[in-house]
C-alpha positions in Angstrom: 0.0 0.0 0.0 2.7 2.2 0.8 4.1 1.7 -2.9 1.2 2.8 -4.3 0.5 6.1 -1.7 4.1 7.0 -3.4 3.1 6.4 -6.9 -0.1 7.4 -7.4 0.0 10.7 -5.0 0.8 13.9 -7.0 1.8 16.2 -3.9 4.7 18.2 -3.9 6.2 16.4 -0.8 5.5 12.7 -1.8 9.5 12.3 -1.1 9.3 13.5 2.6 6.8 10.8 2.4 9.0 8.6 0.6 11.9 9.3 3.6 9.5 8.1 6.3 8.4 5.0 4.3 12.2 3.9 4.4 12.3 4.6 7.7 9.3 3.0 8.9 9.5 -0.3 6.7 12.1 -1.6 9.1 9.7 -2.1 11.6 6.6 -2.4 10.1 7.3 -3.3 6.4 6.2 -7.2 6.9 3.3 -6.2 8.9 -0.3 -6.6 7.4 -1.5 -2.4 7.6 -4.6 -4.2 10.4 -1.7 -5.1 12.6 -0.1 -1.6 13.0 -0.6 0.4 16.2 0.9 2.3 18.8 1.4 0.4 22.4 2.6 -2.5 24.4 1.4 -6.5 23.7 0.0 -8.5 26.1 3.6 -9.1 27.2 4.9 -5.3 28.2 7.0 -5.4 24.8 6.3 -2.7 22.2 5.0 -2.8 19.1 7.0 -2.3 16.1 5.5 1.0 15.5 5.8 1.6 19.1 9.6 0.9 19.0 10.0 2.5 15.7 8.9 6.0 18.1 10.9 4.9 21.1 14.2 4.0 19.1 13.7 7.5 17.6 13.3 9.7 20.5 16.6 7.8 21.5 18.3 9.1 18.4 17.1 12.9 19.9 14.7 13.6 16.8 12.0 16.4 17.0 8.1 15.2 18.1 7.3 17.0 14.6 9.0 14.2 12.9 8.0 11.2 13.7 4.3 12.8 13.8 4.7 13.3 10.4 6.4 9.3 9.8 2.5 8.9 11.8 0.8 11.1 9.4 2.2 8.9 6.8 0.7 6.0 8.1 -2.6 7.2 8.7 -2.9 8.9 5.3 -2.0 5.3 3.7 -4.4 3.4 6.2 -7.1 6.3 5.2 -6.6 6.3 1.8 -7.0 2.1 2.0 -10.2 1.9 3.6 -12.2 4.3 2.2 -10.6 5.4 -1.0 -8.9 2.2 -3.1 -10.8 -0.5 -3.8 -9.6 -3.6 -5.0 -11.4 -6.7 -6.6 -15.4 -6.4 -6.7 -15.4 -2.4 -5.1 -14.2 -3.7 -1.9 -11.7 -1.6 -0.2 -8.1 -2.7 0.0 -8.3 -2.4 4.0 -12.0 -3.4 5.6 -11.3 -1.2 8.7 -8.0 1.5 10.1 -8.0 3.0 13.1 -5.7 5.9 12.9 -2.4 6.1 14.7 -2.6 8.7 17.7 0.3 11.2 17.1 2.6 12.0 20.0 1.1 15.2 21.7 3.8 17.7 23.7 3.3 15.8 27.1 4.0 12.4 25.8 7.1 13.9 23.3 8.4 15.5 27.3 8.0 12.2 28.5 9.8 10.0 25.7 12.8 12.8 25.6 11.9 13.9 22.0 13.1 17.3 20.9 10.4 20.0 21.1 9.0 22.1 17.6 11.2 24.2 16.1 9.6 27.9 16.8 8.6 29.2 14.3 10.4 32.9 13.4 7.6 34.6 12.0 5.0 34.1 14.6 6.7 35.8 17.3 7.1 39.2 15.0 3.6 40.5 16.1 
């Protein structure tokens, strides 16, 4: 699915999306898009997405970027179920819930780097 987000989406940043696809199919490439969420299994371990977030906030990258790795995600999982349809008008993917982005208390919490500011709103 994530090969044909990239090929058949004409916006102007389909290779950010493209960088975050690399990124991301190390931990989630093998996984069927019903099987991808944020969290812990039944065992305390995370999931692959989940370790995909923590092994990133290791690396000290920004909350803004894996949100938008996330945003990826859910605009592939989106497009799935309720846009492409495969055989007989059925949708590629039955059902997505979308993949909660990391909000500024959880990116404190899991050490990620906060937003870069952005110069021209504080001019007022």
């Amino acid at each position: 699915m994530a090969a044909k987000h990239l090929k058949e989406n004409p916006k102007k940043t389909i290779a950010d999306d493209c960088f975050h696809i690399k990124k991301l199919k190390k931990y989630i490439g093998k996984l069927n898009m019903s099987n991808i969420y944020r969290g812990y299994d039944e065992y305390g371990d995370p999931t692959p997405l989940e370790q995909f977030i923590l092994d990133k906030a290791k690396r000290g990258l920004s909350a803004g970027t894996v949100n938008h790795a996330l945003t990826v995600i859910n605009t592939i999982g989106n497009a799935a179920s309720k846009k492409w349809r495969g055989p007989g008008g059925k949708p590629l993917l039955m059902q997505w819930a979308s993949v909660p982005k990391i909000n500024h208390k959880e990116a404190r919490a899991l050490g990620l780097k906060p937003r870069k500011k952005n110069p021209c709103v504080d001019l007022g």
